[in-house]
Legacy VTK file of the C-alpha trace (Angstrom):
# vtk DataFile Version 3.0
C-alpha trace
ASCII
DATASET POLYDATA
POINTS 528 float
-5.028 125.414 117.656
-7.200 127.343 119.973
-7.607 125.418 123.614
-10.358 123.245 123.801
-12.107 125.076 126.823
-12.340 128.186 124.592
-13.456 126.128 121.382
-17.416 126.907 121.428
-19.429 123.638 122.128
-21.801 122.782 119.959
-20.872 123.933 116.745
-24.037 123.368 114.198
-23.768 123.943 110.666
-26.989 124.322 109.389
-27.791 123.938 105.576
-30.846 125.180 104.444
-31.218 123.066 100.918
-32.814 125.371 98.342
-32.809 129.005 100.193
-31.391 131.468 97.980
-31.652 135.003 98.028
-33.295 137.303 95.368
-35.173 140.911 95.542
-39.171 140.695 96.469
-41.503 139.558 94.231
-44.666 137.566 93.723
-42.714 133.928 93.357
-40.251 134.695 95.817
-41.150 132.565 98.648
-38.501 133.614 101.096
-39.556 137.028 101.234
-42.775 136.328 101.384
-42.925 134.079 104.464
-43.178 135.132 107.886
-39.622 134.196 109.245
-38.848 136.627 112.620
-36.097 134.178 113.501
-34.090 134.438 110.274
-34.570 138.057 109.918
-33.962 138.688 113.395
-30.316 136.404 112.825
-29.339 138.694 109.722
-29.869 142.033 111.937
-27.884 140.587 114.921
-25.200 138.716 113.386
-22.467 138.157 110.874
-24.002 138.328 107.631
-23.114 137.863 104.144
-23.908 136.504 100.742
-21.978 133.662 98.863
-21.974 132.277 95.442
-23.511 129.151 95.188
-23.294 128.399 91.328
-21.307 128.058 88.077
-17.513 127.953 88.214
-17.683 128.812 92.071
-18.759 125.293 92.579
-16.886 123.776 90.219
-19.721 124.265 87.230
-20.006 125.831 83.842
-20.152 129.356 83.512
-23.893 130.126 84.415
-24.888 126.982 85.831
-27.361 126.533 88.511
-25.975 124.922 91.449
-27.966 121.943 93.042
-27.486 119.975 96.397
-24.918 117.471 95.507
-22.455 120.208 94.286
-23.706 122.523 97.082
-22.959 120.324 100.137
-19.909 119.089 98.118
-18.301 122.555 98.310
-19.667 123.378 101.454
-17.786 120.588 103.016
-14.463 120.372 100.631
-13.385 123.714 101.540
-12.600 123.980 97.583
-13.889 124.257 94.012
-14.372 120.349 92.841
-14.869 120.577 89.381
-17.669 118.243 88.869
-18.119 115.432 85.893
-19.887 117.624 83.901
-17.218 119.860 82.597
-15.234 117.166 82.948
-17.489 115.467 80.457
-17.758 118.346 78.293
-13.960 119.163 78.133
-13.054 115.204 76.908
-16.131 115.463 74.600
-14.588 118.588 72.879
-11.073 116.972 73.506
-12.377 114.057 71.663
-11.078 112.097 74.497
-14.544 111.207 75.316
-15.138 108.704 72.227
-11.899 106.707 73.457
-13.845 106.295 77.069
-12.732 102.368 77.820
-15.751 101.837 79.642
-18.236 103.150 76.891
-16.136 101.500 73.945
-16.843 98.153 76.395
-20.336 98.586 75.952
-20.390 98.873 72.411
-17.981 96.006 71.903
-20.118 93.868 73.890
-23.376 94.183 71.829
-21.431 94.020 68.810
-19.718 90.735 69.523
-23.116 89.066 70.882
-25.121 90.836 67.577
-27.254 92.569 70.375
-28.172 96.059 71.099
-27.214 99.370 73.047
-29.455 100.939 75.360
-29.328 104.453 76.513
-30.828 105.458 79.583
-31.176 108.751 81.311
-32.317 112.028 82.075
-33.434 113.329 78.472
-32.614 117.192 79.130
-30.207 120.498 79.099
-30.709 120.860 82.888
-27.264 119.578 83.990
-28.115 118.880 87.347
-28.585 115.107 86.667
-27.731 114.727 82.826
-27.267 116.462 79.867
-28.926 115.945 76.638
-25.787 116.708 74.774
-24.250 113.412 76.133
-26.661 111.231 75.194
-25.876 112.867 71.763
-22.296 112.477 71.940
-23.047 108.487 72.863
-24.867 108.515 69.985
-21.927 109.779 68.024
-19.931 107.538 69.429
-22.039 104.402 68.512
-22.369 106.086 64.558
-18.401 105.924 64.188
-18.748 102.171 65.530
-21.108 101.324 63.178
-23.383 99.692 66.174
-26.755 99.224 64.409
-28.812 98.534 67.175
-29.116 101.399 69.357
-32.173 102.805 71.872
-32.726 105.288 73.820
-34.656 105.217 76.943
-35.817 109.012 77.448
-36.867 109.895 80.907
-38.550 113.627 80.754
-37.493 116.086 83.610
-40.117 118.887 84.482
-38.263 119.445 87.584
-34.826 120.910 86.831
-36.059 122.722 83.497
-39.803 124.088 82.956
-42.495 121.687 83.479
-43.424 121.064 79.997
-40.593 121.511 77.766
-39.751 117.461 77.341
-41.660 118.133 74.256
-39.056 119.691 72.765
-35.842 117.897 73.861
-37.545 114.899 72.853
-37.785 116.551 69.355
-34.534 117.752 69.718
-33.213 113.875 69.859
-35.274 112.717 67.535
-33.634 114.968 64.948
-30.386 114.187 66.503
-30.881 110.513 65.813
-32.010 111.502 62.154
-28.984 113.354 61.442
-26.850 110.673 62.202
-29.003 108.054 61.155
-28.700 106.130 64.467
-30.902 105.187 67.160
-34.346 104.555 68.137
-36.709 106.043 70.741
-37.946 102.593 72.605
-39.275 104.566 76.106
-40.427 107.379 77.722
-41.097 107.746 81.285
-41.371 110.771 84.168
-38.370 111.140 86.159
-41.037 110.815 89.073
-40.856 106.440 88.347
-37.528 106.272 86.602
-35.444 108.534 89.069
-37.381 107.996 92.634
-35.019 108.102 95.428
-37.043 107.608 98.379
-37.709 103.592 98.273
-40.895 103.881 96.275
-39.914 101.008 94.877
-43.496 100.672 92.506
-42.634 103.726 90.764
-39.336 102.517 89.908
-40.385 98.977 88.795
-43.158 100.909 86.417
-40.107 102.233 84.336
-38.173 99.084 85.012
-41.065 97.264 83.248
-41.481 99.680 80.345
-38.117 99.139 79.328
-37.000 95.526 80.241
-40.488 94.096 79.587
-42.258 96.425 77.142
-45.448 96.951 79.854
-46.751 100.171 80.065
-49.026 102.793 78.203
-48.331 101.820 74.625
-47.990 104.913 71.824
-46.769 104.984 68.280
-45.701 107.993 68.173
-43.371 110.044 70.628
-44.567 113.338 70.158
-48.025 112.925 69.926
-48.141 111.091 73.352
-46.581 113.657 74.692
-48.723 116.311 73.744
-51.794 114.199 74.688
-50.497 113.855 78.286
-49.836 117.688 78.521
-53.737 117.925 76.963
-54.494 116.002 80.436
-52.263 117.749 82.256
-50.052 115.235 82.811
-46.519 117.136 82.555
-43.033 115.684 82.103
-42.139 114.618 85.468
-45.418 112.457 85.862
-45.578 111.341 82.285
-46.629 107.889 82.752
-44.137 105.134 81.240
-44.772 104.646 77.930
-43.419 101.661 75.538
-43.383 103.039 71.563
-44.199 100.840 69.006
-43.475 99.622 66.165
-46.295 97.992 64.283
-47.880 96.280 66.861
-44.444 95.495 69.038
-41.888 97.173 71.450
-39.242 99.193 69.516
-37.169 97.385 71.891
-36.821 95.721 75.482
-33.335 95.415 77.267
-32.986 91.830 76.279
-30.073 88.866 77.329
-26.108 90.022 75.877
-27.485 93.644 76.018
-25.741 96.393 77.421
-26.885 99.800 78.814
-25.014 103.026 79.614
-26.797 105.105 82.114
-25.626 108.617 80.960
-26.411 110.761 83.871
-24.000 112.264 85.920
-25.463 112.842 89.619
-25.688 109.180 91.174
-28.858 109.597 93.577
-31.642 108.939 91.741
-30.474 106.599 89.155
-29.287 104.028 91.897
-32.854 102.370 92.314
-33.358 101.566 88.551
-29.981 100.669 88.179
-29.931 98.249 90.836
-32.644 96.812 89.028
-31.232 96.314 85.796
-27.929 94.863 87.387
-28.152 93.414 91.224
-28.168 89.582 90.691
-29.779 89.570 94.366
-32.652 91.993 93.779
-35.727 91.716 95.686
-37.707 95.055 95.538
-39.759 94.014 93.052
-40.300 90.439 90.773
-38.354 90.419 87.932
-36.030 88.521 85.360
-32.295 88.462 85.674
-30.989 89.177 81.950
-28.348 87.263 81.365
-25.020 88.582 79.668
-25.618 92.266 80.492
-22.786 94.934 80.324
-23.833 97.695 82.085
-21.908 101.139 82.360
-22.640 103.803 84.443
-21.361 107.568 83.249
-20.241 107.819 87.064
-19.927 105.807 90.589
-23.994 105.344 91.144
-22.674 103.007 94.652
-19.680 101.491 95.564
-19.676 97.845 94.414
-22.725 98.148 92.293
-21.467 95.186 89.416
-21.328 97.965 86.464
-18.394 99.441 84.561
-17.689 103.148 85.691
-16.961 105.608 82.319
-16.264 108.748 85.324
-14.843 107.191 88.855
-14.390 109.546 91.292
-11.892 111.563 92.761
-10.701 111.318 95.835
-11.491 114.035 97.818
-9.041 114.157 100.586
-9.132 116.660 104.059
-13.116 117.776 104.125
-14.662 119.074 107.182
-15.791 116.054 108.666
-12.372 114.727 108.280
-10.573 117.131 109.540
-12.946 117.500 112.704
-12.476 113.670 113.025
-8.495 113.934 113.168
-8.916 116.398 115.911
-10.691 113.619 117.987
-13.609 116.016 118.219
-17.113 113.744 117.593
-20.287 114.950 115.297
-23.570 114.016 114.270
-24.586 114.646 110.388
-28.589 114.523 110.024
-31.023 114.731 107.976
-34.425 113.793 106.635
-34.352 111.068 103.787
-34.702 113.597 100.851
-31.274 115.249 101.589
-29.280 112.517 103.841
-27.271 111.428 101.043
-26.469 115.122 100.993
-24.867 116.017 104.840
-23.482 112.383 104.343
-21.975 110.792 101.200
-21.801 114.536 99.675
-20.605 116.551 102.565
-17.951 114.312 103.150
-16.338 114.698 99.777
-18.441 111.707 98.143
-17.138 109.354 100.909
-19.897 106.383 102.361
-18.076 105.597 105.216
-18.652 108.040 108.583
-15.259 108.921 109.954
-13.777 108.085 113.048
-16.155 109.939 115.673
-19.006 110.681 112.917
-22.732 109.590 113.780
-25.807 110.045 112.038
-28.900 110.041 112.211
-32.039 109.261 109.736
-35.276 110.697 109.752
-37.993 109.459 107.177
-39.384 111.910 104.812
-42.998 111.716 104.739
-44.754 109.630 102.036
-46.512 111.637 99.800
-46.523 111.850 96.159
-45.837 115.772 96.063
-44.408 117.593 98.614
-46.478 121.006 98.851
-49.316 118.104 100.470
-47.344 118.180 103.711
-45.113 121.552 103.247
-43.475 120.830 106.669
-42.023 117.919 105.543
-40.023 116.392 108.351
-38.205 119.717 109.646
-39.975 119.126 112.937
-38.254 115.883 113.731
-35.130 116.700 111.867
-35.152 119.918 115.369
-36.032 117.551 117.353
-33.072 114.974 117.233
-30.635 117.328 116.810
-32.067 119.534 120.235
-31.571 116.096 122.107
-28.042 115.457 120.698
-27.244 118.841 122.102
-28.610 118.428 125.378
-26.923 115.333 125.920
-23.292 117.427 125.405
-21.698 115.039 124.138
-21.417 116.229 120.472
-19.169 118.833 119.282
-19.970 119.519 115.649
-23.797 118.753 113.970
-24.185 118.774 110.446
-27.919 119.527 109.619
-30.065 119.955 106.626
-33.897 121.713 106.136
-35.277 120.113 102.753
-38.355 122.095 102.775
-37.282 125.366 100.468
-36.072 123.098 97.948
-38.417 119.926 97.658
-40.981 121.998 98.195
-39.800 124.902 96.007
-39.565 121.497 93.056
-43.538 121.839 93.378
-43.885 125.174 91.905
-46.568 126.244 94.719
-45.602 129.299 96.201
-48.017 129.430 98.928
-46.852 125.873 99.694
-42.967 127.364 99.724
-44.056 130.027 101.906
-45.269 127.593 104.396
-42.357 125.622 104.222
-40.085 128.260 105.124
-42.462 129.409 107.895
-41.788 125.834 109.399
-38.351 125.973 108.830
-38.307 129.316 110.545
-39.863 128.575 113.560
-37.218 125.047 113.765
-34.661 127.533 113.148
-35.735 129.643 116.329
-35.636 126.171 118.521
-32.082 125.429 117.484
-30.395 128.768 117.774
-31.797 129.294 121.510
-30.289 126.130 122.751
-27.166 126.762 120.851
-26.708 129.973 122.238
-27.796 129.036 125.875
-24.678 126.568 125.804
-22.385 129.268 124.463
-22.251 127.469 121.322
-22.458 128.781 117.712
-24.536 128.049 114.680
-23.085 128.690 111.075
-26.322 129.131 108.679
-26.162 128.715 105.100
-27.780 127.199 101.731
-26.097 124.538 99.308
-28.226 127.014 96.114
-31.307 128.534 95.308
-34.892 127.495 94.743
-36.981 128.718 96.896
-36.513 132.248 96.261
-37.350 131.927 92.769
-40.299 129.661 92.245
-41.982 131.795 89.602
-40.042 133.117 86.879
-39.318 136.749 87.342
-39.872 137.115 83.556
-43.126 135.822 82.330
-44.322 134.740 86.033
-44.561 130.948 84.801
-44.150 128.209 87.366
-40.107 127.871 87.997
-39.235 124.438 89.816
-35.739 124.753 88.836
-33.315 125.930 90.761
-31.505 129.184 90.684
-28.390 130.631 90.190
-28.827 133.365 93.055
-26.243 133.260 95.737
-27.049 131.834 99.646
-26.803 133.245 102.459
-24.170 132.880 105.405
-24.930 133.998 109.232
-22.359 133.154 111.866
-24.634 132.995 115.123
-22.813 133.566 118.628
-22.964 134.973 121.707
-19.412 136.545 121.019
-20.315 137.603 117.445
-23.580 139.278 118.713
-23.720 142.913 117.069
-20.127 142.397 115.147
-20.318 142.919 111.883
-19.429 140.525 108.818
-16.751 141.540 105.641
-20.101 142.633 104.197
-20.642 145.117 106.385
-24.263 145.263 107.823
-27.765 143.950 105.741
-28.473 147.244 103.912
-32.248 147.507 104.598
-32.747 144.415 106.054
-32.849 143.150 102.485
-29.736 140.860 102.035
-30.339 140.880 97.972
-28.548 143.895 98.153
-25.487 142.664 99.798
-22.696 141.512 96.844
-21.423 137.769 97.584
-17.961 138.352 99.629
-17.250 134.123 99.105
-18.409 131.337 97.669
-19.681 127.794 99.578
-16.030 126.882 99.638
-15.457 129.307 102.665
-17.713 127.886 103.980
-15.520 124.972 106.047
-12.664 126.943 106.242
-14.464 129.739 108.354
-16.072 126.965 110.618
-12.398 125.372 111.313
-11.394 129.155 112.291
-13.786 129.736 114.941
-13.266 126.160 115.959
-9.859 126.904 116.343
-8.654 123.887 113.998
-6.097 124.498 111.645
-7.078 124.631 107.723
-5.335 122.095 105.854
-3.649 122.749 102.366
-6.002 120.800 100.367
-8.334 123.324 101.418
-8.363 126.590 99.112
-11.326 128.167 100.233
-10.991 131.414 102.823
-12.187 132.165 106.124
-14.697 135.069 106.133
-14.124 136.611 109.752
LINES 1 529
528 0 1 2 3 4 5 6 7 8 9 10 11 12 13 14 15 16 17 18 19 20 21 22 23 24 25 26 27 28 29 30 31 32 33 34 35 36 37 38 39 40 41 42 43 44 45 46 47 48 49 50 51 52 53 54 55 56 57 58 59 60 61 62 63 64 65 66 67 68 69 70 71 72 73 74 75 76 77 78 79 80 81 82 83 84 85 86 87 88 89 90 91 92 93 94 95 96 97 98 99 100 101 102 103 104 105 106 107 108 109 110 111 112 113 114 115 116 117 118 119 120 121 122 123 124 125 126 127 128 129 130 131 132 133 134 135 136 137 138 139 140 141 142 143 144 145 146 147 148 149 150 151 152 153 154 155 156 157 158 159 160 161 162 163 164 165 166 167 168 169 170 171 172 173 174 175 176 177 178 179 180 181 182 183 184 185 186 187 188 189 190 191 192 193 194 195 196 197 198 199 200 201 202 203 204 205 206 207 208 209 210 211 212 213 214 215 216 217 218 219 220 221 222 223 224 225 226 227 228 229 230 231 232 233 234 235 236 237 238 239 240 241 242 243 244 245 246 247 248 249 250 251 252 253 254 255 256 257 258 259 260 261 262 263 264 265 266 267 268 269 270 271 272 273 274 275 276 277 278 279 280 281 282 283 284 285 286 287 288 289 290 291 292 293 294 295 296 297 298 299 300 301 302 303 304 305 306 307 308 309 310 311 312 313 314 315 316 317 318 319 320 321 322 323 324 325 326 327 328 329 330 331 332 333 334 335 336 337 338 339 340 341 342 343 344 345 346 347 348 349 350 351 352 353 354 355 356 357 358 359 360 361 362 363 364 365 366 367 368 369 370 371 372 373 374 375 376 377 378 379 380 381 382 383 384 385 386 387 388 389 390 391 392 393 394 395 396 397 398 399 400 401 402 403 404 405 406 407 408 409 410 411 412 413 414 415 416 417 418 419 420 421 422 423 424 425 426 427 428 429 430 431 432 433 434 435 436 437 438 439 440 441 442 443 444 445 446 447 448 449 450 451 452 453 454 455 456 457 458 459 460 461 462 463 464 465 466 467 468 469 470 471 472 473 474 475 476 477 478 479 480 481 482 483 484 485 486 487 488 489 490 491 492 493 494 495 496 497 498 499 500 501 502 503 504 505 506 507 508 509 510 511 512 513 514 515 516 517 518 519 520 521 522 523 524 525 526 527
């Protein structure tokens, strides 16, 4: 271990959520802003590329990576495979349909002669759900013989294109032909259902439309659909709906029910599923249903009162732990949007702050889209972390920029652009009082969005994320002019430089230059 006077003081690891890096084009939003700080870094300074999706962060093949897995990797120092594949491999196993916690569920409603209700993300994005899931539930309740089974769809527009619920909506309803089980009872925009931010009246809308039948009222899934598009009303915002049968709800989560929530990422399904299952709850008025099982496909929140199908593993030895065992202290901050992320993710899905570990809050604005107020709170995110540095009493800060990505999730270019201007000129603020302290800054990106928010094919709005890799600047007065593994930024253009990593080398290259040793649960490789 390098001697403490040496070890530079602050270290800030910066995490720009959503900034990936792509070649110039009309929907490239990185390129196209005006960011002399950032391109002045990547001419200066260490600079390379990593891989920031699919297997690299412990995806499928091909998968976009998002901010949980992003900041997961970034601070495990390894590949964590996530529960997706490990989903998929116990589906194709068959270990899936032997699941205690699902075959619970089912059990449940069968002894009380009640139903099953599926909730969750109705679509192939696989950064909260997967479609194929819900079908394999469905499976499951067939060989059961459960009669009484509904799905609750909530329609995505965010991770996939903005109006293709239409079609995985018809892709479940012929599902739930073929195997001649299941009804459609809801729909409902992942903007009420899957809100994150305490808006607690969106999530009561979808809480109502499903518990209590109240809602816009439609007999037919489809066709509501395609009247909402006709309004331009696309599948994020679709407005909960209740289907009908005759002149009643298909079904309402009723007393001796039980629900699994089938999607994977825990963020935004914790506010709805609260309300399903808190005894306590007081966000909104509502009844307590009496007799419910409910099962969640992962750990939503520790002690939530819900059966787990996928509990975690322990991730043991992160960053923040390792900088904790060192007795070094650190501050992890971020707007509300993304403090879940340089928190509970960063520190391998852990809630508690290690020993030494502060951290620090700041509101997102409250607007119902983003590309309103492009700046977001980037501003006050630079300003708390410039007074935790001049106070000198931090050694590591863990930081995170929303705007490329939460912005990027609008599909407004010009509105990206801004964003990353903001960003930008926060960046510039940071990086001159890190360097006047002799201190260093490690920049990177959990994946991509922002690059890449029209589709370089047919020029359509993109809000999903990308596959493209991030990049990775090591900023110091001592690395000033030295050159990275890469080699220098051919061109200035860094979507010519070939990854030389992936977000798992991340950690291990800050520990290096920290002069803390790597431990062996780390398997990721310094890149200097």
């Amino acid at each position: 271990m390098a001697d403490a006077q040496k070890r530079p003081k602050p270290a800030v690891l910066m995490i720009l959520d959503g900034f990936g890096v792509a070649p110039d084009g009309p929907g490239n939003a990185v390129t196209r802003a005006k960011m002399p700080a950032f391109r002045s870094l990547i001419a200066n300074y260490p600079t390379m590329t990593l891989r920031a999706s699919g297997e690299e962060v412990g995806l499928s093949w091909g998968e976009m990576g998002n901010s949980e897995v992003g900041h997961l990797a970034i601070g495990a120092g390894r590949v964590y495979y996530q529960t997706f594949p490990r989903v998929n491999r116990d589906i194709m196993s068959g270990d899936f349909y032997a699941n205690e916690a699902f075959v619970k569920a089912i059990e449940h409603a069968k002894a009380a002669g009640s139903a099953l209700h599926l909730i969750g993300l109705m679509s192939p994005g696989r950064v909260h759900s997967m479609d194929e899931h819900c079908f394999a539930l469905l499976e499951l309740c067939k060989r059961h013989k459960l009669k009484k089974v509904f799905v609750h769809a909530i329609l995505d527009g965010r991770d996939t294109l903005y109006n293709a619920g239409i079609d995985f909506v018809g892709k479940l309803l012929e599902k739930m032909k073929d195997l001649k089980t299941g009804r459609l009872a809801t729909l409902c925009g992942r903007f009420y259902a899957m809100d994150r931010d305490n808006r607690w009246d969106r999530t009561q809308k979808a809480f109502d439309a499903m518990a209590e039948g109240k809602g816009e009222m439609a007999l037919e899934p489809l066709t509501a659909i395609r009247q909402s598009y006709a309004g331009e009303v696309y599948d994020e915002e679709f407005p909960p709906t209740v289907l009908l049968d005759g002149d009643q709800p298909v079904a309402t989560v009723q007393d001796h029910d039980a629900i699994i929530f089938f999607n994977f990422r825990p963020d935004r399904m914790r506010q709805l599923t609260k309300a399903f299952v808190l005894p306590g709850f007081t966000r909104f008025p509502r009844r307590t249903i009496a007799d419910l099982l409910p099962v969640t496909m992962v750990e939503y929140q520790r002690g939530l009162p819900v059966e787990v199908a996928y509990p975690p593993v322990a991730i043991q030895k992160c960053l923040a732990e390792v900088i904790s065992d060192a007795g070094l202290t650190q501050l992890h901050v971020a707007e509300t949007e993304k403090y879940a992320h340089v928190t509970f993710f960063v520190n391998g899905t852990r809630e508690e702050p290690f020993p030494g570990e502060k951290r620090a809050l700041v509101p997102s604005p409250r607007v119902a889209s983003y590309d309103e107020r492009p700046a977001m709170s980037a501003e006050e995110v630079t300003d708390r972390v410039i007074d935790e540095v001049r106070k000198g009493e931090t050694d590591v800060v863990i930081m995170n920029y929303a705007n490329a990505d939460m912005v990027g999730h609008t599909g407004n270019v010009e509105a990206t652009v801004k964003a990353n201007e903001t960003v930008d000129a926060c960046i510039a603020r940071v990086v001159k009082e890190v360097l006047d302290r002799d201190g260093v800054l490690f920049l990177t990106a959990d994946h991509g969005n922002g690059e890449e928010v029209l589709n370089v094919r047919t020029g359509e709005i993109d809000k999903e994320h990308a596959t493209n890799p991030v990049p990775f600047v090591i900023v110091g007065n001592q690395f000033k002019g030295k050159p990275s593994p890469a080699g220098e930024v051919p061109e200035g253009d860094l979507s010519l430089m070939p990854p030389v990593g992936m977000l798992a080398d991340v950690a291990p290259t800050v520990l290096s230059v920290l002069g803390l040793k790597q431990p062996p649960e780390m398997t990721g490789q310094p890149l200097l």
